[in-house]
Each structure stands twice: as C-alpha cells, then as structure tokens.
Phi, psi and omega in degrees: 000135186246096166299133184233114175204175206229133170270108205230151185238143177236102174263116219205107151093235191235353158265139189215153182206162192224127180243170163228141185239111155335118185071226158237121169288136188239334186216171196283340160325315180311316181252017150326117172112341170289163193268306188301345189285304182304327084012318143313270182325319157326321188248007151301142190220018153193174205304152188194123204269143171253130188261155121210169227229129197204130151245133165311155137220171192214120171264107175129218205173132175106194192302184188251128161229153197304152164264136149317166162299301193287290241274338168293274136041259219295339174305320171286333131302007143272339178286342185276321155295352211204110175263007163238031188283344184288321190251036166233317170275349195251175188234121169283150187245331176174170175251127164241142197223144195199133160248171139220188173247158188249119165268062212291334185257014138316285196270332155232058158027029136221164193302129178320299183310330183303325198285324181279341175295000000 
C-alpha cells in the first residue's frame, strides 16, 4: 500500500501556512476540515484571494490510498525526525496550484463583526 498525501502552503494576505494533507487538493473542499487550513480561515475577516500551492507524493509501494488524518501524524514526524525523508523516501507525483476568494460574508450572510456578537 502507497500512501498519497500532498505538502501544501495556503497563502491569504500576508498570512500563510504549510501542511500536510491526505490525498491532492484540487478546490477549496480538498482542505476543508484540516485543522491548521480551517484556523487561517477562520480569522480572515473580508474578502480574500487565497493561493495554494500543493506537491503530491506517494509514500510506499503498491496501490495509492488517500493517508489519514493519523498516517498524516506519523508522516510528519518522520519529516521531522529525518529532513530528507520526503525527497529520498516519497515519489513526487505532481504539483498543484489553485486560488479561490474566501468571502466571510458570502459564506455566512453576514458582515464578520455581526459574527462576533
């Protein structure tokens, strides 16, 4: 089994943050639900184009499954244990690059101070 997860930078403004995610994000859905992408977002607070910038990899042999929430854990702590573990053990598989605008009053249909009362 071959793990598929993606090393991704989320760029907003002048904040920015770098992850690692289960499978290849392609739309803003792919990272929905990580906890550091959800925590940028949250605290934009008018409209914003947002970048990302995301390389595939595939860890292992054999078919590709999506990595976990946990198999994403232990992957980071081998980069972190290992600094060259991403490019001596993973197969890069491609680069992906995608924006959208982030709306906060779009997506909950009122202007961001309302949201804090």
């Amino acid at each position: 089994m071959a793990l598929l997860f993606s090393a991704v930078t989320v760029t907003a403004g002048e904040d920015e943050v770098e992850l690692l995610v289960g499978g290849i994000p392609r739309e803003y859905d792919d990272l929905e639900g990580w906890s550091e992408f959800d925590d940028l977002m949250y605290f934009i607070s008018e409209e914003t184009e947002v970048s990302v910038c995301a390389e595939a990899y595939l860890y292992g042999e054999g078919e590709s499954m999506r990595a976990s929430p946990e198999e994403i854990d232990d992957l980071m702590q081998r980069m972190k244990d290992d600094a060259g573990f991403l490019n001596r053990c993973c197969s890069n598989l491609e680069s992906v690059n995608f924006t959208f605008v982030w709306s906060p009053e779009e997506i909950f249909d009122m202007p961001f101070g309302q949201m804090l009362m």
